[in-house]
C-alpha positions as CSV (number, residue, x, y, z in Angstrom):
1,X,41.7,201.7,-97.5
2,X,40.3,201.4,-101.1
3,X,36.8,202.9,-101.5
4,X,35.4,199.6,-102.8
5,X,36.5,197.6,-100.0
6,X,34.0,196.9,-97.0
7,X,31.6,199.1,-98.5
8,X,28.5,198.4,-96.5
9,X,30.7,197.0,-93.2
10,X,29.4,200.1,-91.0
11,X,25.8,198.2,-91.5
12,X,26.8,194.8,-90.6
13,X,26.2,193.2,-87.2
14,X,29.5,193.8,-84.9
15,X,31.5,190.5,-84.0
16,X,30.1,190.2,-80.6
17,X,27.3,187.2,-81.3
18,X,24.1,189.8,-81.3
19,X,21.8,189.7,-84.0
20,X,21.6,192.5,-86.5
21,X,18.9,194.0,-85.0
22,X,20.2,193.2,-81.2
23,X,23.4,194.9,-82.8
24,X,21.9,197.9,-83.3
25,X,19.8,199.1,-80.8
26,X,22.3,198.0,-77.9
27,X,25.0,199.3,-79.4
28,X,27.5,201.5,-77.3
29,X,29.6,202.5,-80.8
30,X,29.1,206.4,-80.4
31,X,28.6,206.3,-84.4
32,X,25.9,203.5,-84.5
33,X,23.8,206.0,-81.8
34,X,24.4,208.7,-84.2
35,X,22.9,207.1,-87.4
36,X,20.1,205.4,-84.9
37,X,19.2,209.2,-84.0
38,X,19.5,210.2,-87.6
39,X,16.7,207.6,-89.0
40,X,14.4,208.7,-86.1
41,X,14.8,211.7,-86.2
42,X,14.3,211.6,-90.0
43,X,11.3,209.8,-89.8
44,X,9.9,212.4,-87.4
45,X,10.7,215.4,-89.8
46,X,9.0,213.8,-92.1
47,X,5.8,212.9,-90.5
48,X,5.8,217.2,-89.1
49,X,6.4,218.5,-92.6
50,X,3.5,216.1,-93.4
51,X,1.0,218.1,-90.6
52,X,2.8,221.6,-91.5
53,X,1.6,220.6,-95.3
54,X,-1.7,220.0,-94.4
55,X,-1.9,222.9,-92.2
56,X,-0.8,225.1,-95.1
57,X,-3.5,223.1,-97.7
58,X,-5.9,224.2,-95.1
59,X,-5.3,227.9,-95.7
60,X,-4.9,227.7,-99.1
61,X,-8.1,230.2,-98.9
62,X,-10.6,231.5,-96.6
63,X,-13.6,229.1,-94.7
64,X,-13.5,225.6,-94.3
65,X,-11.5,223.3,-97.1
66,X,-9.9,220.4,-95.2
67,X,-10.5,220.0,-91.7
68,X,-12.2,221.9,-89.4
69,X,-11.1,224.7,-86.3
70,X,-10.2,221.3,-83.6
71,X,-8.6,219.8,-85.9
72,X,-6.2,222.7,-87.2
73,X,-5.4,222.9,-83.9
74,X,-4.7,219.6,-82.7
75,X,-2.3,219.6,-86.2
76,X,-1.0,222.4,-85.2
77,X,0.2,221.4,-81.6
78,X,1.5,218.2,-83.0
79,X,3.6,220.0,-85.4
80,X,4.8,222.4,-83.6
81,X,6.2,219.8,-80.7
82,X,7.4,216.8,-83.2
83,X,9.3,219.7,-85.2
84,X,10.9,221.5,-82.1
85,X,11.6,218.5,-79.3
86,X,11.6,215.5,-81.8
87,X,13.7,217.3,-84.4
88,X,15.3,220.7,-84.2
89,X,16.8,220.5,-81.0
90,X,18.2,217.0,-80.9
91,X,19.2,217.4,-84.3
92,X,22.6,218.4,-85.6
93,X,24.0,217.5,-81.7
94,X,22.6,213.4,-81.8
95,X,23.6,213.1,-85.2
96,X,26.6,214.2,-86.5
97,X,27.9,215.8,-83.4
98,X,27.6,211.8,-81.8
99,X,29.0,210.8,-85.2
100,X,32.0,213.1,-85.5
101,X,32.4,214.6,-82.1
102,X,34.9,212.0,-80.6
103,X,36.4,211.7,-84.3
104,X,37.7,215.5,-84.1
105,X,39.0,215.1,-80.7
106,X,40.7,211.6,-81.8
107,X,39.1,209.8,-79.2
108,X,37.5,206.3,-79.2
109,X,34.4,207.2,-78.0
110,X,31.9,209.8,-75.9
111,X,32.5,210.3,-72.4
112,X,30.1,207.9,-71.2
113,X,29.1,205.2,-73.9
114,X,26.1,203.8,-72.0
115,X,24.3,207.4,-70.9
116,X,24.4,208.2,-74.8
117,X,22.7,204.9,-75.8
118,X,20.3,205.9,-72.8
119,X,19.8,208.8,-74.5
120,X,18.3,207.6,-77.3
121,X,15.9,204.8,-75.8
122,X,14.8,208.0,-73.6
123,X,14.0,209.6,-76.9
124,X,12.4,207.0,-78.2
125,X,10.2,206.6,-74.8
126,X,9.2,210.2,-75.4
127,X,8.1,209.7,-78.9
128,X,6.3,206.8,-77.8
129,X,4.4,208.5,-75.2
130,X,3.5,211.2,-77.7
131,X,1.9,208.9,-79.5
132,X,-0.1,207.7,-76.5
133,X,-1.3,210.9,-75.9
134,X,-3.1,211.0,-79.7
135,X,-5.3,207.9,-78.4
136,X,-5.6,208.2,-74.7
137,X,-7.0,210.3,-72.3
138,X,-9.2,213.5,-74.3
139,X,-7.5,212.7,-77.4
140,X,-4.5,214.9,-78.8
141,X,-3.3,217.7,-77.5
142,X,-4.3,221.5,-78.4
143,X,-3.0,224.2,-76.4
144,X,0.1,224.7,-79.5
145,X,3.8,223.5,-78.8
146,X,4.2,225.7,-76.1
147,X,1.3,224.3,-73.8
148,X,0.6,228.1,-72.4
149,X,-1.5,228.2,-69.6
150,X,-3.9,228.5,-68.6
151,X,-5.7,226.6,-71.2
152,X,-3.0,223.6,-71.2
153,X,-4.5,223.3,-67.3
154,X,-8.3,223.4,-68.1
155,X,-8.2,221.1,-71.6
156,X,-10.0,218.3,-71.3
157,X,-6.9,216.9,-74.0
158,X,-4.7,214.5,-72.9
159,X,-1.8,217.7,-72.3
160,X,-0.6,215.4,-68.9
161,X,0.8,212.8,-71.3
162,X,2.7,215.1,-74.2
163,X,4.2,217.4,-71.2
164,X,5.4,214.3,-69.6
165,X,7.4,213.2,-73.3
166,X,8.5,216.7,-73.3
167,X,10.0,216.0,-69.6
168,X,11.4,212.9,-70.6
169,X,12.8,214.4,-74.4
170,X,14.3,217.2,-71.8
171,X,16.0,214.1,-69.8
172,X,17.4,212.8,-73.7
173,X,19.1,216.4,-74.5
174,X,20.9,217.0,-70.6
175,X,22.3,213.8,-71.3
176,X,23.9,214.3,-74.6
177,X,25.5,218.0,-73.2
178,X,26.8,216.2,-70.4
179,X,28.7,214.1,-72.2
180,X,29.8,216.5,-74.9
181,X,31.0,218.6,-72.3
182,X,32.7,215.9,-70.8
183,X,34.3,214.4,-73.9
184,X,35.5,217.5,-74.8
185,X,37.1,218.5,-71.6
186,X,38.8,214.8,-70.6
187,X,39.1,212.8,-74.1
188,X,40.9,215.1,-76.5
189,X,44.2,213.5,-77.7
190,X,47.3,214.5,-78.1
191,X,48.6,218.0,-79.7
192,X,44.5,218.8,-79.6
193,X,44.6,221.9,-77.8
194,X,41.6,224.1,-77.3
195,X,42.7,226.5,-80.5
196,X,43.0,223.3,-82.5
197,X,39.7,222.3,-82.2
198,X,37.5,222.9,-85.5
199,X,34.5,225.3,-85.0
200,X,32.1,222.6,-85.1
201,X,33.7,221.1,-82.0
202,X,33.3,224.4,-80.3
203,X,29.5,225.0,-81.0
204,X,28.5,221.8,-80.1
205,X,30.8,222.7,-76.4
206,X,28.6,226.0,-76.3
207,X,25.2,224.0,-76.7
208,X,26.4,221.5,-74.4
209,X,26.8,223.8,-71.8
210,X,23.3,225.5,-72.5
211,X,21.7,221.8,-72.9
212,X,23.0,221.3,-69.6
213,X,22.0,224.3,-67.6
214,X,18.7,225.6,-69.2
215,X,16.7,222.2,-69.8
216,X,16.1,221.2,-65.9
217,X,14.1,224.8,-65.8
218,X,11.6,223.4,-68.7
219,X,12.0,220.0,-66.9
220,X,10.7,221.4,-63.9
221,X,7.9,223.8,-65.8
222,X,6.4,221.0,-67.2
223,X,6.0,218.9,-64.0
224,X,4.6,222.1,-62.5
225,X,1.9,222.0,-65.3
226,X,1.2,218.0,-64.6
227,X,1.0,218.7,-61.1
228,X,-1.8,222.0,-60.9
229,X,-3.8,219.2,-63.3
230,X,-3.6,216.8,-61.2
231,X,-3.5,218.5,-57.7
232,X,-5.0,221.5,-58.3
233,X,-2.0,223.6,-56.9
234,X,-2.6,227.2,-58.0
235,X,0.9,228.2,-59.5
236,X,-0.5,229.4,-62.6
237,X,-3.5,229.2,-62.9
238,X,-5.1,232.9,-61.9
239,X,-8.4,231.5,-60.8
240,X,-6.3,229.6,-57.8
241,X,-4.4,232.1,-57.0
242,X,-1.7,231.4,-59.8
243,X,-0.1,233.9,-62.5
244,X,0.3,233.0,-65.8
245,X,3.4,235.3,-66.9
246,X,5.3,232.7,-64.2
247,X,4.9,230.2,-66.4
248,X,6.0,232.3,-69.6
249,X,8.9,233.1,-67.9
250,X,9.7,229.8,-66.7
251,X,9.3,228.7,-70.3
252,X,11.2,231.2,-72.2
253,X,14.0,230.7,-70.0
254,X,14.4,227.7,-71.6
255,X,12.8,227.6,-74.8
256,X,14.9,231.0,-76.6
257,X,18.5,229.3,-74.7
258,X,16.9,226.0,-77.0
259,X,16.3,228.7,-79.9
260,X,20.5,228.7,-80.1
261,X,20.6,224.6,-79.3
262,X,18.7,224.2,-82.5
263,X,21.0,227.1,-84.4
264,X,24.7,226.8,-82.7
265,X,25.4,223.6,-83.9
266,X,24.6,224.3,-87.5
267,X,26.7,227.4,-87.6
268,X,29.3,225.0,-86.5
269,X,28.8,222.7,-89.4
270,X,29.0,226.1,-91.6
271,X,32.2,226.7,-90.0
272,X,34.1,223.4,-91.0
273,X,31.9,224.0,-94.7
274,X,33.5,227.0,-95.5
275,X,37.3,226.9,-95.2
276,X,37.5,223.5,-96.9
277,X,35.4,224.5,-99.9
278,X,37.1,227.7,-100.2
279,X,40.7,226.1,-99.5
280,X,41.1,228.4,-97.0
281,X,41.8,229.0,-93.0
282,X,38.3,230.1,-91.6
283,X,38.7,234.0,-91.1
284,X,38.9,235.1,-87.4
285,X,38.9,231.4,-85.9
286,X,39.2,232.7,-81.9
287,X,36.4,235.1,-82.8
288,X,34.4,232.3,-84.2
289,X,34.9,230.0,-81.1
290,X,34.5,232.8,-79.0
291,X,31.7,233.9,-80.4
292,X,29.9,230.4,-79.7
293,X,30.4,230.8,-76.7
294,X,29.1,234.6,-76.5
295,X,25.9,233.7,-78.2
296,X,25.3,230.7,-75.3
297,X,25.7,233.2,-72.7
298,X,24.1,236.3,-74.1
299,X,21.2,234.3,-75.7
300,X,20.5,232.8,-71.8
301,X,19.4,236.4,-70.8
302,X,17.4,237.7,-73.4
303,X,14.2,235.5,-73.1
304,X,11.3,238.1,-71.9
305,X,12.0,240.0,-75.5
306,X,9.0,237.1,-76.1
307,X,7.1,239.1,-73.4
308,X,6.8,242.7,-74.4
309,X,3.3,242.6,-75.1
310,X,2.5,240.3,-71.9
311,X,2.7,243.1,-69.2
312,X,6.5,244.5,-67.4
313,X,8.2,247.4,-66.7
314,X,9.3,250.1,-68.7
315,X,12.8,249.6,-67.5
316,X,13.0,245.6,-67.7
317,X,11.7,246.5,-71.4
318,X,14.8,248.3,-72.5
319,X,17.1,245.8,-70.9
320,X,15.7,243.2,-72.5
321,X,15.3,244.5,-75.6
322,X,19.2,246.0,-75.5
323,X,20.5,242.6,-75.0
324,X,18.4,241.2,-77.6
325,X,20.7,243.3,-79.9
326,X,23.9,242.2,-78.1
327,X,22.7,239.0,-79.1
328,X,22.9,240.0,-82.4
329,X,26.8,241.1,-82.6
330,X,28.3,237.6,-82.2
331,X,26.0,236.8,-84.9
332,X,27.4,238.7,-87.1
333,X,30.5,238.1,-86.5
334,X,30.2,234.7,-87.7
335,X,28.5,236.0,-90.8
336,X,31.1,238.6,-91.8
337,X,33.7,236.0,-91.3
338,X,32.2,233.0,-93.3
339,X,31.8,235.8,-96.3
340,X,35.8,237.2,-95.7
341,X,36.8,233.5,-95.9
342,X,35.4,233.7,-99.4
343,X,37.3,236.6,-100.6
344,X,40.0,235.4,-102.9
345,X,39.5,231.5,-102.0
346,X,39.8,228.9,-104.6
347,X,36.4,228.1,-104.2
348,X,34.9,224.6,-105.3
349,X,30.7,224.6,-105.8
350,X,30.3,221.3,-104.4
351,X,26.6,220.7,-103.0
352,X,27.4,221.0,-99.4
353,X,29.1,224.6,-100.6
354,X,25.5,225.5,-102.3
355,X,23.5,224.6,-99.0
356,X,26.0,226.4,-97.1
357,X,25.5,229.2,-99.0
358,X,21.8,228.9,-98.5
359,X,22.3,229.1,-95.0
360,X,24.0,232.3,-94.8
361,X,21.4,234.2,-96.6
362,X,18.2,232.7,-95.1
363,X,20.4,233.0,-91.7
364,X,20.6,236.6,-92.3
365,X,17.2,237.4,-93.3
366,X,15.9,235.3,-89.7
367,X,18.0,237.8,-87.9
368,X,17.2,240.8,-89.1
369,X,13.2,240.2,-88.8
370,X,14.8,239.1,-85.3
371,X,16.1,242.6,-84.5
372,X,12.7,243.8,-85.9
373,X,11.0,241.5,-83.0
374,X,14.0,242.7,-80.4
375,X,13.1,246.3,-80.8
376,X,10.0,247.4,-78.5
377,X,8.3,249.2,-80.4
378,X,8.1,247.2,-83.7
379,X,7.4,244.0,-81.8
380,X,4.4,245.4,-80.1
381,X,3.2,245.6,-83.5
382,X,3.7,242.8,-85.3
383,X,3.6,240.7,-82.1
384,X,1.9,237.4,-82.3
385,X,1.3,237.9,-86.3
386,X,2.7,236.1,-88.9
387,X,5.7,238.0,-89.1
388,X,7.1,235.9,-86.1
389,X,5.8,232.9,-88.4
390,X,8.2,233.5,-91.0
391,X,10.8,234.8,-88.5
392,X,11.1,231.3,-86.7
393,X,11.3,229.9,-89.7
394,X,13.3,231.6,-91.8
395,X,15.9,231.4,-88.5
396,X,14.9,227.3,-87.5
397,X,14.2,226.2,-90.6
398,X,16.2,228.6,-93.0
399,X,19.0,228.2,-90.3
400,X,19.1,224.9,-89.0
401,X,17.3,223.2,-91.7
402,X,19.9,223.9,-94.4
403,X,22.3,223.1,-92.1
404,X,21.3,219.9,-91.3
405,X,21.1,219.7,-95.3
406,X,24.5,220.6,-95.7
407,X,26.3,218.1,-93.0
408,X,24.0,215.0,-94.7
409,X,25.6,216.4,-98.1
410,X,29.3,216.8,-96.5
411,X,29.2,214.2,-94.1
412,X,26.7,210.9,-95.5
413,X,29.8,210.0,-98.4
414,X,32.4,209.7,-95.2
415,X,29.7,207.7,-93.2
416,X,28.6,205.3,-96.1
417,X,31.7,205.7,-98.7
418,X,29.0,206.4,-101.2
419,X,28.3,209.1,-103.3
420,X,25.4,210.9,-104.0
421,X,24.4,212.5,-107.6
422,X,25.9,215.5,-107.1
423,X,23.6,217.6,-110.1
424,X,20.8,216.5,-108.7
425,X,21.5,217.4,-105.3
426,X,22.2,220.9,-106.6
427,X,18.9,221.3,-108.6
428,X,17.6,220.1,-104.7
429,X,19.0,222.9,-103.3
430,X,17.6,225.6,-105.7
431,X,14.5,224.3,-105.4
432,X,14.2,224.6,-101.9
433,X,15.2,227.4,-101.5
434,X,13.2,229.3,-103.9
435,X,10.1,227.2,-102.3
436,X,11.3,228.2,-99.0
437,X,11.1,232.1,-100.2
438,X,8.3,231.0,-101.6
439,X,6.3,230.3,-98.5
440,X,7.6,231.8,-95.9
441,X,8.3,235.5,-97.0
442,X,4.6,235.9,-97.6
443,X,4.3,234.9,-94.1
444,X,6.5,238.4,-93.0
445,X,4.1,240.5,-95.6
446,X,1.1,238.8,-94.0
447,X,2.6,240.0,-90.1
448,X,3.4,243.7,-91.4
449,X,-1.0,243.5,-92.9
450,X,-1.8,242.6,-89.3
451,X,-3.0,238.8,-89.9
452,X,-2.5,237.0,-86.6
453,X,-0.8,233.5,-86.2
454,X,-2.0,230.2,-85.1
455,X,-5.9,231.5,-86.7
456,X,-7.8,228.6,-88.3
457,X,-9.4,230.8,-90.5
458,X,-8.6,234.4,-91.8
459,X,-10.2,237.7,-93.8
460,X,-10.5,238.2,-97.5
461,X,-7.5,240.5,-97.6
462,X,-5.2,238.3,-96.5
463,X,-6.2,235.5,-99.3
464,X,-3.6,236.9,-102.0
465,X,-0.3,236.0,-99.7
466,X,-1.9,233.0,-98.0
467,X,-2.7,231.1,-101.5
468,X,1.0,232.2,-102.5
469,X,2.6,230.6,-99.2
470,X,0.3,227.6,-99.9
471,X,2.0,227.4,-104.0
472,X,5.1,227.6,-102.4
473,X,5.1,225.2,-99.8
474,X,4.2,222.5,-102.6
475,X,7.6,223.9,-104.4
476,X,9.2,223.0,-100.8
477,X,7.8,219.5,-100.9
478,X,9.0,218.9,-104.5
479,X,12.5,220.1,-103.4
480,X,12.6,217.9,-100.5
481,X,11.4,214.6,-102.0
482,X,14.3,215.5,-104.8
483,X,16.9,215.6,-102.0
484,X,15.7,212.8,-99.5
485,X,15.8,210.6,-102.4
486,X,18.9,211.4,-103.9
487,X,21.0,211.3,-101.0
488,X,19.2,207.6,-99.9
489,X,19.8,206.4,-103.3
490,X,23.3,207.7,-102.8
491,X,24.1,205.9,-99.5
492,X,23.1,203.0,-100.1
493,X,23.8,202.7,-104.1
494,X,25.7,205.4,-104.8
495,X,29.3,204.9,-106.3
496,X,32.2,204.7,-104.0
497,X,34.7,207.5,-103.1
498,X,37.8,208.4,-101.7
499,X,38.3,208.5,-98.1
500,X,38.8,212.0,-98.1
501,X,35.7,213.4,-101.5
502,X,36.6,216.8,-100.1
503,X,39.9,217.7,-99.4
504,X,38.9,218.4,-95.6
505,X,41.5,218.6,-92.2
506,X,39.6,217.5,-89.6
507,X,40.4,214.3,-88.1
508,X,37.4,212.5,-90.0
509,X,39.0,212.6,-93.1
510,X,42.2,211.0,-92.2
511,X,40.0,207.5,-91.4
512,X,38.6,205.3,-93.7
513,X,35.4,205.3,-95.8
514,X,33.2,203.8,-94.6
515,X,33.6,204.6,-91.2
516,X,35.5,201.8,-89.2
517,X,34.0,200.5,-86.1
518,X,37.1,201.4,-84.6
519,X,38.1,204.7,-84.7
520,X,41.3,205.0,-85.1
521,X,43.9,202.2,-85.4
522,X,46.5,203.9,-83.0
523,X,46.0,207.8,-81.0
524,X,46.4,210.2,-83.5
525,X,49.1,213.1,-82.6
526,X,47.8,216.9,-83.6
527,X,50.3,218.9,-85.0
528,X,48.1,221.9,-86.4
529,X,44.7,223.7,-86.5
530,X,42.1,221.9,-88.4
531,X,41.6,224.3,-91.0
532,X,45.8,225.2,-92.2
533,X,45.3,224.5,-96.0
534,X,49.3,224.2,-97.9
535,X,47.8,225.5,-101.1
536,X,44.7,226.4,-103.1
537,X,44.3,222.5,-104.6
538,X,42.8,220.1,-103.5
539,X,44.7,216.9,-101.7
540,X,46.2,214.6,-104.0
541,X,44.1,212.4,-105.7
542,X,41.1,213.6,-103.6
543,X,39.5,215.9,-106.2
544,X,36.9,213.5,-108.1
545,X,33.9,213.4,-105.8
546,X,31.6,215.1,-107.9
């Protein structure tokens, strides 16, 4: 299909006599569902980097500048559960995995059109009630993203309300493993074996499976939490009876198995990144998949390593601690093998290459403060400091944010058949990622001094790395707003490209651009792995994108 040729067709209304709008959001086209996720989810990123920003202005130095101790906090739980249920988790999964999933497989569609559009109304229900929560009831929530008890019980905030969204967000994400798992398993076609399928495929089966197992036990935690408000049952609360470290079990359960929902998925993305802009097989490829599925499975058993400081045994100590760092071998893996795919590749520095690249490093730095936090006897020290600030998010943010970065760079031409400006989406990417140094290293110096997190206010000592984090977060912003607008401008007015910009193997690239509202005109047969590059070129006549 010529670039030029039904260039905006993915954003029309379908054939069916709905309205545009009517189109949209009752659509059961697996692709539409991703892009509605996309927007919303968008929209949500922005309006936390908004709170973290004003958070961060707050701090800028010591006393009182913006807002006072209730409010930092009520900012701070509201970023903390926008950014983690509303965007990191449902991220890379609702979007491009709902996208491109069934594309890779060479199916039609998800298991179970009609759960995935239920899916995202349930998501939306959950934003919705989040919002309710702001002007209902006590007012907005304060107890932080984690709603630790006992204070989320004895709050006179409206907690009832955001625990129920969580409940109903945790609804939104079983249903999207389910039927990834199930696509996976019962809609791959022909010739697609399982050591055919490309990387990204494979995380997004790992994070299915975790989606599927470990979000009923938050599910459940947060009722429990609703219910001791409202009944008064005593299951955590010590003055009833209760005990506390239940429920920070019962939450870390969940919530570290969610650490590698937010993470898998993007090390997929890296995965298909590498080998095509390095016109090269990925190095190791069973490794890789396997070691997916080794960091679902290992990463499901290591969540009291957030609890050394909380009160166990000696012995459940070094357990957890020791699979903390068997955690940490699959992980590597995946990093020694995207840097041996390099070696000798014909590499091309197209922008997605540049944010993978970012990745890796920022990646790399999260886990190794990780293994700092893993270990015992470090974590008792910097436990519940900064350090684990800039340790989230150099993994989260570092990790998953420029992975997300990367896919809406490699992936957006394919879904629109526009191109963005491809120097200014590089100049993006070096600014955020000196801004993201910027801000958040500070954050680990500020851990090792001894400055706690989550503090509204903070001593004289610690003013020095606290106005530098602040400098740097507005180097961030300016990096963002450089990106977001490029790649918009791109989609929608960007000039058209090939149906394949990158020279990639993976079934996408063998449909048109824009994407069709069918997928494919007739089953595709698979004949090869998705990564077996002839030569170091790119494909014929496919070389032009930027």
């Amino acid at each position: 299909m010529s670039p030029a040729r039904n260039i905006d067709a993915f954003y029309k209304p379908s054939q069916d006599g709905k309205g545009w709008i009517r189109s949209w959001l009752f659509t059961l086209d697996h692709k539409r569902i991703g892009v509605l996720y996309l927007y919303t989810i968008m929209a949500f990123f922005l309006v936390g980097i908004t709170l973290g920003g004003l958070m961060r202005f707050e701090l800028i130095r010591p006393g009182m500048d913006l807002m006072d101790a209730q409010t930092y906090n009520v900012l701070f739980t509201l970023h903390g559960v926008i950014m983690v249920f509303f965007v990191v988790i449902p991220s890379v999964p609702a979007t491009f995995g709902n996208i491109f999933l069934p594309i890779q497989l060479g199916a039609d569609d998800v298991a179970f059109p009609r759960i995935n559009l239920l899916s995202w109304w349930m998501y939306i229900f959950g934003a919705i009630l989040i919002v309710c929560s702001l002007f209902t009831g006590g007012g907005p929530p304060d107890t932080g993203w984690t709603f630790y008890v006992p204070f989320s019980e004895v709050t006179s905030t409206n907690v009832s309300l955001a625990v129920f969204a969580v409940f109903i967000l945790g609804f939104s994400s079983i249903f999207i493993g389910l039927n990834f798992v199930t696509t996976i398993h019962r809609l791959r076609c022909e010739g697609m074996t399982w050591t055919r399928l490309s990387l990204f495929t494979w995380s997004l089966y790992a994070t299915g499976w975790i989606q599927i197992l470990a979000t009923p036990i938050l599910a459940i935690t947060v009722l429990l939490v609703m219910v001791e408000r409202f009944v008064g049952v005593g299951m955590f609360d010590p003055s009833k009876g209760g005990d506390p470290l239940l429920y920070q079990h019962l939450f870390w359960i969940y919530s570290h198995p969610a650490v590698y929902i937010m993470i898998l998925p993007a090390m997929g993305i890296i995965s298909d990144i590498i080998p095509v802009f390095a016109r090269k097989n990925i190095f190791g490829y069973k490794m890789m998949a396997f070691s997916s599925l080794m960091i679902a499975f290992a990463g499901s058993l290591v969540w009291a390593h957030h609890m050394f400081t909380s009160g166990m045994s000696d012995f459940a100590v070094l357990v957890f601690s020791f699979l903390s760092f068997v955690v940490a071998i699959p992980s590597a893996i995946k990093v020694f093998n995207w840097v041996t795919t390099l070696y000798k590749g014909s590499i091309y520095t197209d922008p997605p290459f540049w944010y993978a690249l970012a990745f890796i490093f920022l990646f790399s730095v999260g886990g190794l403060t990780g293994l700092v936090l893993g270990a015992a006897g470090p974590d008792i020290y910097v436990h519940d400091t900064y350090f684990v600030v800039g340790h989230f998010h150099y993994v989260i943010f570092g990790g998953l944010g420029f992975g997300f970065f990367a896919a809406m760079h490699y992936w957006l031409p394919k879904i629109s058949g526009r191109m963005y400006n491809c120097r200014i989406a590089k100049w993006a990417c070096v600014v955020l990622f000196v801004g993201f140094n910027w801000l958040y290293f500070p954050m680990l110096l500020l851990g090792l001094q001894g400055m706690p997190r989550r503090y509204y206010d903070y001593l004289p000592e610690f003013a020095p790395l606290q106005f530098a984090s602040t400098l740097g977060s507005w180097v961030l912003l300016a990096g963002l707003v450089m990106m977001f607008v490029n790649v918009l401008y791109g989609t929608f007015k960007g000039k058209p490209v090939a149906d394949n910009p990158w020279g990639g193997e993976t079934l996408e690239w063998k449909i048109a651009s824009p994407l069709p509202h069918e997928n494919f005109e007739e089953e595709p047969v698979v004949t090869s792995g998705p990564y077996e590059f002839l030569d170091s070129a790119r494909n014929a006549g496919n070389g032009d994108a930027c």
